[in-house]
Every structure is written in structure tokens, then in C-alpha cells.
ROLONU-506412 format. One record per residue (C-alpha): residue number from 1; residue in one letter; x, y, z. Coordinates in steps of 0.25 Angstrom, whole numbers, always signed. Layout:
<zakols>
@num = NUM; residu = A; px = X; py = Y; pz = Z
...
</zakols>
This chain:
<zakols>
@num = 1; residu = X; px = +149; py = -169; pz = +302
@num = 2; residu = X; px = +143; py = -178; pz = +294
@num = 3; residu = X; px = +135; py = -174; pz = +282
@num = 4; residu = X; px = +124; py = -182; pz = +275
@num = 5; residu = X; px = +123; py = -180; pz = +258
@num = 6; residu = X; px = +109; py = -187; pz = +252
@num = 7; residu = X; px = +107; py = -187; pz = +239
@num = 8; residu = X; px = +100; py = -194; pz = +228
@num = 9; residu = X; px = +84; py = -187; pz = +231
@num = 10; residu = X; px = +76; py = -183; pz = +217
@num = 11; residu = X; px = +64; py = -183; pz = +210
@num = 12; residu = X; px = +57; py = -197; pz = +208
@num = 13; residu = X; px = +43; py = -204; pz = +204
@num = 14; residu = X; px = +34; py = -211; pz = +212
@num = 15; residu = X; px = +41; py = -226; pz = +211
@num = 16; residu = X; px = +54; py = -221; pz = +208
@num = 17; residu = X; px = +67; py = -223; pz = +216
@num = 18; residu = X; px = +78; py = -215; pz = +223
@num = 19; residu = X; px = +90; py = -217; pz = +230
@num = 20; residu = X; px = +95; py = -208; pz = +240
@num = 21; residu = X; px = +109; py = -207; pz = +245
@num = 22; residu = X; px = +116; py = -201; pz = +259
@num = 23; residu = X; px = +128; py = -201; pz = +261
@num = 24; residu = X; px = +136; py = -196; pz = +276
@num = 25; residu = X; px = +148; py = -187; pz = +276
@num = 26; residu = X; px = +160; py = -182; pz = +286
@num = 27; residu = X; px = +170; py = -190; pz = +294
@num = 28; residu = X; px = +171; py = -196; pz = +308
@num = 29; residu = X; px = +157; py = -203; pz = +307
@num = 30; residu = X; px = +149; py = -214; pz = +307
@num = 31; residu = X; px = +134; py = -216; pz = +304
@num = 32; residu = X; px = +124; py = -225; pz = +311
@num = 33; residu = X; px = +112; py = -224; pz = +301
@num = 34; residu = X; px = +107; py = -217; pz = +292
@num = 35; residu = X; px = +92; py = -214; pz = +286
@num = 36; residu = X; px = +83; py = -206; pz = +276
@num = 37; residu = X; px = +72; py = -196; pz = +281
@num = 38; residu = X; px = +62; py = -189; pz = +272
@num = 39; residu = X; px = +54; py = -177; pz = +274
@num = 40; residu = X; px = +42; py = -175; pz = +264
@num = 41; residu = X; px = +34; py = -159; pz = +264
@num = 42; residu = X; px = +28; py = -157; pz = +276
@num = 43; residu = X; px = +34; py = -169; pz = +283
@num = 44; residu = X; px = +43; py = -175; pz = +294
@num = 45; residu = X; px = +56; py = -179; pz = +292
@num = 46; residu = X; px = +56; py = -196; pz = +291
@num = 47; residu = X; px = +64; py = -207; pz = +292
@num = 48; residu = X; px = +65; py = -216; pz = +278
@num = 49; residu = X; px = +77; py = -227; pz = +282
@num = 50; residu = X; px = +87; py = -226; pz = +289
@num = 51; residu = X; px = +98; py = -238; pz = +291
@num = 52; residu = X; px = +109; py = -240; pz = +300
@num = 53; residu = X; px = +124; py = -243; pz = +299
@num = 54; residu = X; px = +120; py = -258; pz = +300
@num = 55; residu = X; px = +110; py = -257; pz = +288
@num = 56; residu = X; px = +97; py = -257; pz = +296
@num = 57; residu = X; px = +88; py = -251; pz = +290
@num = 58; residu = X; px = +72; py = -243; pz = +294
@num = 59; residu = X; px = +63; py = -236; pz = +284
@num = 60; residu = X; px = +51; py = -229; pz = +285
@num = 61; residu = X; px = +38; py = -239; pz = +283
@num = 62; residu = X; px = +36; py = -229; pz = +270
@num = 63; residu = X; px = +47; py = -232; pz = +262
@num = 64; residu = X; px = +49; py = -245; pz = +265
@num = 65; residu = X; px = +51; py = -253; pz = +254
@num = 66; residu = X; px = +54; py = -243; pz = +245
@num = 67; residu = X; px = +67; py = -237; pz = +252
@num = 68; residu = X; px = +79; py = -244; pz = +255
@num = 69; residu = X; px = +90; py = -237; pz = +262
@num = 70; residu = X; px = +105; py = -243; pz = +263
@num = 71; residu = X; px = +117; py = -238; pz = +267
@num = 72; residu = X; px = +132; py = -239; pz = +262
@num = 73; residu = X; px = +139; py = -237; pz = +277
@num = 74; residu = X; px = +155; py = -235; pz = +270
@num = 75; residu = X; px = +149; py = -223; pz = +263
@num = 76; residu = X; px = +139; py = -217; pz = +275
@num = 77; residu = X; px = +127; py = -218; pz = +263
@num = 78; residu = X; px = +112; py = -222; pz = +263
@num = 79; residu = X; px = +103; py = -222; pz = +252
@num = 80; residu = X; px = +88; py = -224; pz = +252
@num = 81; residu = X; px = +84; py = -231; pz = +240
@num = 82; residu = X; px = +70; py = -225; pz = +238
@num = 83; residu = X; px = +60; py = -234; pz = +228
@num = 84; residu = X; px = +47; py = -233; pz = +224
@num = 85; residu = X; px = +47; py = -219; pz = +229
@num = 86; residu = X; px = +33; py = -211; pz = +231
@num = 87; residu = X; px = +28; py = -196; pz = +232
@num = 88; residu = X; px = +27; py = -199; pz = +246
@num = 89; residu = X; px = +41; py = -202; pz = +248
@num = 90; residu = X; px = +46; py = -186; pz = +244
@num = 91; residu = X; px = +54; py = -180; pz = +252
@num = 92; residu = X; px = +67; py = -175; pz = +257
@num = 93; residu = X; px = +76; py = -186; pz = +261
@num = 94; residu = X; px = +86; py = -185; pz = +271
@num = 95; residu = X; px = +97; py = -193; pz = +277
@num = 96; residu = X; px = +100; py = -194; pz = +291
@num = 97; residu = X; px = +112; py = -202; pz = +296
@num = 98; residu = X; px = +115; py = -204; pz = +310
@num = 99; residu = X; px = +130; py = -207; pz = +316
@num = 100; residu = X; px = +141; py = -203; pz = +326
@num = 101; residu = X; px = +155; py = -196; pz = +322
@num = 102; residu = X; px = +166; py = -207; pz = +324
@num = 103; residu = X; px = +178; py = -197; pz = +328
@num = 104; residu = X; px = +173; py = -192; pz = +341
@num = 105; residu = X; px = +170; py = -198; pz = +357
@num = 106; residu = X; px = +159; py = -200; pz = +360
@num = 107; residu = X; px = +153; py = -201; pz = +346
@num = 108; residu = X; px = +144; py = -191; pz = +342
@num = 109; residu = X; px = +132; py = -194; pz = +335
@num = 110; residu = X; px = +125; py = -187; pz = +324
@num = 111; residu = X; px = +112; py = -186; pz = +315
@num = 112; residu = X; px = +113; py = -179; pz = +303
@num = 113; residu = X; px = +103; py = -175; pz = +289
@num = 114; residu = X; px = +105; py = -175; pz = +276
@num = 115; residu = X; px = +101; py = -162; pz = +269
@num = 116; residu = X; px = +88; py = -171; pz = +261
@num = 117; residu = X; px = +86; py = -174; pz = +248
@num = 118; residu = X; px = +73; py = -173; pz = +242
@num = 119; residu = X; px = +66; py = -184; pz = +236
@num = 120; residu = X; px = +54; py = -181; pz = +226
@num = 121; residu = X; px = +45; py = -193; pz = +223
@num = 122; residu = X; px = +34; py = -190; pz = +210
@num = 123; residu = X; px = +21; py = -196; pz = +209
</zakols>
């Protein structure tokens, strides 16, 4: 089972920055990409970034520019570098990571969620 740990969510002001970090945990696995969601109030989950294994990345048209996500593959981590942060961009952030178990035939695949971390963003 492979278990996702996000940290790094606070209170910032309008302009500011924060850095949020996953990190994937368990045995036998391997990951294929991995992203940032948010869910504002009242809202649908969205995607942020995502990048794969290969380092490509994707960001949503509102945080681009302002977010940069990179990844440290020996250590199964992503961070989001978040800048120039607005009120529009609270929310609870969560981490997604997509992969297959590397101890089993066939492979079986898996999606999992980190448990959020919320970011609050004053104006």
C-alpha cells in the first residue's frame, strides 16, 4: 500500500510564497506521475501540476507562472513552489500519485490521495 504524506500548507499574504511537499511511502512500487489538486469552498476538485517520471510537466492556465512543480524521483517527492500567491488560490491541496506495484504479475496499477493540506492566502 502506498501512502502519500503532504506537508508544508499555512497561512499566507496576498504576494507571498509557499512551498508544499509529497512524499510516497511503502515497498514494491514504483510511481509514474505525480501532481497537486485543489479544492476551494463550494468547488470541484482541480488539477494544479502534475509531472511525470520523465520530468514533463502541465499546469493549469491559472497558476502558471506562479507555480513550479519539480520532483526528486530517488526520494518519490514533489513539491509545488507556489509564488505570488492570491486569495483565489485557498484551498485544500492534495496530492495525487499514480503507479504500479513492482512485486506482482501482471502489474497492478494504482491511484492514490493524499489526506490535503490546506492553504490559506490573505488579502
Amino acid at each position: 500500500q502506498v501512502q502519500l504524506v503532504e506537508s508544508g500548507g499555512g497561512l499566507v499574504q496576498a504576494g507571498g510564497s509557499l512551498t508544499l511537499s509529497c512524499s510516497a511511502s511503502g515497498s514494491d512500487f514504483a510511481i509514474l506521475a505525480m501532481g497537486w489538486y485543489r479544492q476551494a469552498l463550494g468547488k470541484e476538485r482541480e488539477m494544479v501540476a502534475t509531472i511525470t517520471t520523465g520530468g514533463s510537466t502541465n499546469y493549469a492556465d491559472s497558476v502558471k507562472g506562479r507555480f513550479t512543480i519539480s520532483r526528486d524521483n530517488a526520494e518519490n517527492t514533489v513539491y509545488l513552489q507556489m509564488n505570488s500567491l492570491k486569495p483565489e488560490d485557498t484551498a485544500v491541496y492534495y496530492c495525487h500519485a499514480s503507479g504500479h506495484t513492482t512485486n506482482t504479475v501482471p502489474y497492478r496499477y494504482f491511484e492514490n490521495w493524499g489526506q490535503g493540506t490546506l492553504v490559506t492566502v490573505s488579502s
